[in-house]
ROKE-116785 format. One record per residue: residue in one letter; x negated, y, z of N, C-alpha, C in turn. Coordinates in steps of 0.001 Angstrom, whole numbers, padded with zeros to 6 digits, always signed. Layout:
aXYZXYZXYZ
...
//
This chain:
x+018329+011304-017864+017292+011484-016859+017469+012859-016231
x+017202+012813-015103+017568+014044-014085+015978+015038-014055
x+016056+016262-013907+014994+017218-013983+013915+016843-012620
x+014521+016388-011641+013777+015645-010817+013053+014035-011173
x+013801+013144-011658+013340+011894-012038+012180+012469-012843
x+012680+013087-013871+011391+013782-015089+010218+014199-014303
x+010127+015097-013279+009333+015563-012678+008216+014432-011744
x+009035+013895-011332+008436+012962-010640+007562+011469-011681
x+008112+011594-012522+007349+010701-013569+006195+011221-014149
x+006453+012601-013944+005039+013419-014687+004183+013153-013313
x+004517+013557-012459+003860+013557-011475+003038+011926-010972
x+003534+011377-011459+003398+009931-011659+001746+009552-012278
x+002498+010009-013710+001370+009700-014629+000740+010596-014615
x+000614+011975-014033-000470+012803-013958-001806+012142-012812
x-001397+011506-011776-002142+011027-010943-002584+009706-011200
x-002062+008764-011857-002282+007401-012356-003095+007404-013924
x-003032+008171-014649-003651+008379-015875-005132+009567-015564
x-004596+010438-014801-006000+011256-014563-006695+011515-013481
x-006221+011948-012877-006112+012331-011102-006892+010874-010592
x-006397+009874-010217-007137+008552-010061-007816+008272-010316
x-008740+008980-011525-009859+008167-011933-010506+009156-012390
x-010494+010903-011077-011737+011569-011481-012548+011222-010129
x-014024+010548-010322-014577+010606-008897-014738+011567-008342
x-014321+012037-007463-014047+012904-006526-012859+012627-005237
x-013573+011972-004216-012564+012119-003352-011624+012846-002932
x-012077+014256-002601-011538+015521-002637-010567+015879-003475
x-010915+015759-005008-009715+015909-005861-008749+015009-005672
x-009345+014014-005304-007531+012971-005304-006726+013359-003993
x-007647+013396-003027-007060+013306-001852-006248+014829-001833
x-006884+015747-002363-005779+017296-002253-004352+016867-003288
x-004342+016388-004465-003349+015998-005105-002697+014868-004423
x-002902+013611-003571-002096+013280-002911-001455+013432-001684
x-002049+014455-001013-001191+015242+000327-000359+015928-000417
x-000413+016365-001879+000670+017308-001890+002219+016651-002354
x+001853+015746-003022+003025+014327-003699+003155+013432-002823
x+002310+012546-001752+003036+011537-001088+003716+012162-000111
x+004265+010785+000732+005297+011562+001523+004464+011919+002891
x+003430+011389+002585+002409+011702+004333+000974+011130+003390
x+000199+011898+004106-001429+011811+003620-002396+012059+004753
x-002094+011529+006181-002801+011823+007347-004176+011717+007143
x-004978+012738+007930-006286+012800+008228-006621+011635+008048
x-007835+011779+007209-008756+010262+007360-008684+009617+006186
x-007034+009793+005740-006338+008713+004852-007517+008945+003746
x-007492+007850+003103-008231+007784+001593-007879+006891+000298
x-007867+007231-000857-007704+006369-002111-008718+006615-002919
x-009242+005137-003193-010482+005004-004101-010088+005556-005748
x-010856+005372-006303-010736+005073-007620-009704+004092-008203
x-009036+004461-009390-008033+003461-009825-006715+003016-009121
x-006457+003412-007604-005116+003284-007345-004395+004086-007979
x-003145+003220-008482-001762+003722-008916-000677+003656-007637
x+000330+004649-007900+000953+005154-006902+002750+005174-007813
x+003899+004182-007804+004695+004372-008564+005572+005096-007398
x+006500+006555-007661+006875+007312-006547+005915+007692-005485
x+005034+008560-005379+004377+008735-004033+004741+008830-003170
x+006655+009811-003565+007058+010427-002542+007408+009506-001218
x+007593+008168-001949+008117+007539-000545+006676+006548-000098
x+005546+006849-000244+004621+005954+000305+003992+007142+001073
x+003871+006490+002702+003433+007548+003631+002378+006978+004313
x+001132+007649+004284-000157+006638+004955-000606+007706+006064
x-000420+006409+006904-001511+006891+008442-002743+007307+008231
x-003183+007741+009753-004492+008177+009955-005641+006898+009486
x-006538+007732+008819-007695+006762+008327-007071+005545+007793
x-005709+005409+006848-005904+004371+005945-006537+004608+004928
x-007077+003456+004785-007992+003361+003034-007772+002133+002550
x-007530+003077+001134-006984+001766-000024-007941+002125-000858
x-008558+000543-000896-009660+000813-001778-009285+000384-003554
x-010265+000201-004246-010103+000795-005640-008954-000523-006494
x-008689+000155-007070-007200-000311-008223-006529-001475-007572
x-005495-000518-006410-004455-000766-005767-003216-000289-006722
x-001861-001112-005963-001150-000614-006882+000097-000308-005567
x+000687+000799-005304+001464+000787-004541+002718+001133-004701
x+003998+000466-004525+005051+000348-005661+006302+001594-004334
x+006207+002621-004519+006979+003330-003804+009081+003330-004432
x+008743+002793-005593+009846+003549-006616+011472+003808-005960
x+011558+002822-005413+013202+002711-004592+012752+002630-003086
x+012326+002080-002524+012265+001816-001296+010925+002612-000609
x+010360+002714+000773+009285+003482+001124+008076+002490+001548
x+007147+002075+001814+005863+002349+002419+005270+002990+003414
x+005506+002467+004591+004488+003303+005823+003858+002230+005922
x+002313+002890+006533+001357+002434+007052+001396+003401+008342
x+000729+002225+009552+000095+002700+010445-000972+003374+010226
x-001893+003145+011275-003045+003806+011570-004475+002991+011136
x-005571+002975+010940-006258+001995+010636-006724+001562+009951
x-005361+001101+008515-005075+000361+008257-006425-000160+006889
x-006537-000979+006229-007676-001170+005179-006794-002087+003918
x-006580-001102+003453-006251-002305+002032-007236-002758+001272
x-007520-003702+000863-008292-004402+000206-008196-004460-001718
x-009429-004210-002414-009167-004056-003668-008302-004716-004477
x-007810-003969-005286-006836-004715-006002-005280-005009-005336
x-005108-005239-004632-004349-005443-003652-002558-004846-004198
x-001595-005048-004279-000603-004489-004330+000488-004913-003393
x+001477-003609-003009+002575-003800-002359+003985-003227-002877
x+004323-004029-003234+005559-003964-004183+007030-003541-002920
x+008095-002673-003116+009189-002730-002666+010529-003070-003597
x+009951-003453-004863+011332-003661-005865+011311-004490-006771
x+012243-005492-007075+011852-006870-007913+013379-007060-008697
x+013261-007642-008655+014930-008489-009555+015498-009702-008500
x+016526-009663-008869+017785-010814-007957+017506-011852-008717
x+017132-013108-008853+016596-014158-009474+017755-014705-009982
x+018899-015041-009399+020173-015375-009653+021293-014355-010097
x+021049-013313-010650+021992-012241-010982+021800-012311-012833
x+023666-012870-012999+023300-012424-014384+023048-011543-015091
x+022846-010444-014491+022905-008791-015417+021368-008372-014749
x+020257-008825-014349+019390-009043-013549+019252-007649-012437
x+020133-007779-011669+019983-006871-010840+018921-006476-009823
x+018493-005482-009582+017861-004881-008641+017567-005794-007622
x+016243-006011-006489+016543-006138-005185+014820-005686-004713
x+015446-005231-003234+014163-004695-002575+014218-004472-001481
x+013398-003883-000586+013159-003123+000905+012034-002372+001237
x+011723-002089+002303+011067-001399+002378+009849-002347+003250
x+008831-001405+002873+007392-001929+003098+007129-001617+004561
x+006410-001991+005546+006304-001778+006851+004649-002278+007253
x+003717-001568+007360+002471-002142+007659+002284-001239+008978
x+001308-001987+009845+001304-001548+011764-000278-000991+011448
x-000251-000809+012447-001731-000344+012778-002466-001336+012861
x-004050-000974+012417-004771-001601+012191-004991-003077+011345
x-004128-003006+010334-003894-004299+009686-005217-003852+008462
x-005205-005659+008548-006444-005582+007207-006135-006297+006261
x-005541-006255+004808-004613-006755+003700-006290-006973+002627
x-006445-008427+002329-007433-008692+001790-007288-008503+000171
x-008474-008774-000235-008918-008576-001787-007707-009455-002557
x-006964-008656-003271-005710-008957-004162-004846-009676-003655
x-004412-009381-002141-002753-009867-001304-002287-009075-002111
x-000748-009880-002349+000253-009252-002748+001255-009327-001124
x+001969-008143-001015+002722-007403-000421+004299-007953-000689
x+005147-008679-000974+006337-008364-001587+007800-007666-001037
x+008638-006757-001869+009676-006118-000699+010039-006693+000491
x+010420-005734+001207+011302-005811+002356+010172-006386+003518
x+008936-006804+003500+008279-007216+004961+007757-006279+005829
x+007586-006588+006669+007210-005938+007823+005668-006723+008438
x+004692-005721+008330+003204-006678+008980+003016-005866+010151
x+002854-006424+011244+002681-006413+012330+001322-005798+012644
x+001255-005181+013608-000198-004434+014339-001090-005505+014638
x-002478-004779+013812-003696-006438+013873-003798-007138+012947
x-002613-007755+012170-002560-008458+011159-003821-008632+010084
x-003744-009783+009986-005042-010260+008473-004088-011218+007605
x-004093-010118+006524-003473-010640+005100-004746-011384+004484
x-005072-012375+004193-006280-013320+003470-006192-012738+001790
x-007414-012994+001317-007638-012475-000038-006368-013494-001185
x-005714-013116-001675-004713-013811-002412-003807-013952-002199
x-003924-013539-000688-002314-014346+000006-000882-013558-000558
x-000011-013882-000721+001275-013564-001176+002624-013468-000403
x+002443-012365+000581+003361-012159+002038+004878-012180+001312
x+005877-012904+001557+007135-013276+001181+007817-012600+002396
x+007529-012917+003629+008007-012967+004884+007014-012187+006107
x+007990-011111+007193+007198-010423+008330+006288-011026+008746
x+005118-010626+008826+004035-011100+009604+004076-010539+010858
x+003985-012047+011835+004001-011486+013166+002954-010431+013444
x+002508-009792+014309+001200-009096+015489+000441-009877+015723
x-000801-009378+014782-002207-010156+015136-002401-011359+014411
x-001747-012114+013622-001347-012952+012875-002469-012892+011743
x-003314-014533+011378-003970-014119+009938-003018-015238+009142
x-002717-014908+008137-002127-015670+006953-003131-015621+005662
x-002595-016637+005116-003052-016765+003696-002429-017858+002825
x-002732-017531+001816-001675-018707+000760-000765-018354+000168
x-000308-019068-000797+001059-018574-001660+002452-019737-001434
x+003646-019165-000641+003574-017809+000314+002732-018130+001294
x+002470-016695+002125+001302-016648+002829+001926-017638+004163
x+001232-018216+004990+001136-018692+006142+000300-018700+007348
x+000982-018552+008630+000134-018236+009305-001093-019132+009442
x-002068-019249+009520-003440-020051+009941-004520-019545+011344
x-004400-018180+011636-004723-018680+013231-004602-016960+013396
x-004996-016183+014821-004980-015142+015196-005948-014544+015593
x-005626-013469+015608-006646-012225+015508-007258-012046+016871
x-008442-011534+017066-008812-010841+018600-007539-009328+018458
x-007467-009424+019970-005933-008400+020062-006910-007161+020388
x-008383-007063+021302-009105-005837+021324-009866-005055+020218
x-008939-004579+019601-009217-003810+018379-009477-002565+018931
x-010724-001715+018328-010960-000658+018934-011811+000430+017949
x-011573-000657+016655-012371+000441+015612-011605+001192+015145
x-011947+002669+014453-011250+003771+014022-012165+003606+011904
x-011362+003232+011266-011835+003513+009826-012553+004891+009743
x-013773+004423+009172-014584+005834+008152-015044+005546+007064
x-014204+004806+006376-014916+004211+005113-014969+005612+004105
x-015855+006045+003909-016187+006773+002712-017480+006781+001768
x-017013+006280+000287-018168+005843-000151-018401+006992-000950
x-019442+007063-001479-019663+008241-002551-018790+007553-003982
x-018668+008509-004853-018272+008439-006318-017117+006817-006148
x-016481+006794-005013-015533+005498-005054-014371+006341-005029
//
């Protein structure tokens, strides 16, 4: 293990074991501008999100991920737009296994969420997609594949089922006390 890998694992479990689960917005949010790779104005994490690599998960203005998210930075990155609302529980994975590899190899990509997307109560995320500006991930749904712009899906894998109003014009202020 490299003095960096080490570091970054502490850094890991310093925020996932303690840091995460002191209420205090403030305290989390100063410890994660200083470890992720972007922590824009606005941005927020509830209670109980885990963060594997911060360094490569970078959140827009006024995203909020609300409480015990799991956001899988480890190999690949994570941007969010602007907007954006993750929904509890919720995880977005960038790294899995080759299903057909006998030595079970690695496979992944990178995470891509647009502005103003709203990822419902426990969607799973899986590597390599791309969600489109507007987007509604449905509570459960299990994104395999890019979601077009404005697009709502749901289901396992998710599918599209109908579209969004395109005049989006709200700005996130979700801030709750002791969340």
């Amino acid at each position: 293990m490299t003095l960096r890998s080490f570091l970054g694992a502490v850094l890991a479990w310093s925020y996932n074991a303690i840091i995460g689960k002191v209420p205090s917005r403030t305290v989390r949010g100063l410890y994660l501008r200083l470890w992720l790779g972007r922590y824009a104005a606005g941005a927020g994490a509830q209670l109980g999100c885990r963060f594997l690599n911060g360094r490569k998960v970078s959140l827009g203005p006024r995203t909020v991920i609300n409480f015990g998210c799991l956001l899988d930075g480890r190999t690949y990155p994570i941007t969010t737009g602007c907007d954006v609302s993750i929904g509890p529980e919720a995880s977005i994975l960038t790294l899995g296994h080759e299903p057909q590899s006998p030595d079970f190899a690695d496979r992944g990509g990178p995470v891509t969420i647009g502005d103003r997307v709203w990822i419902g109560y426990r969607a799973m995320i899986l590597p390599g997609v791309t969600i489109g500006e507007g987007a509604v991930i449905a509570a459960g749904a299990v994104v395999t594949r890019d979601v077009a712009p404005y697009s709502i899906v749901a289901g396992n894998p998710a599918s599209e089922i109908g579209k969004r109003n395109r005049d989006l014009r709200y700005n996130l202020q979700h801030r709750p006390w002791l969340a």
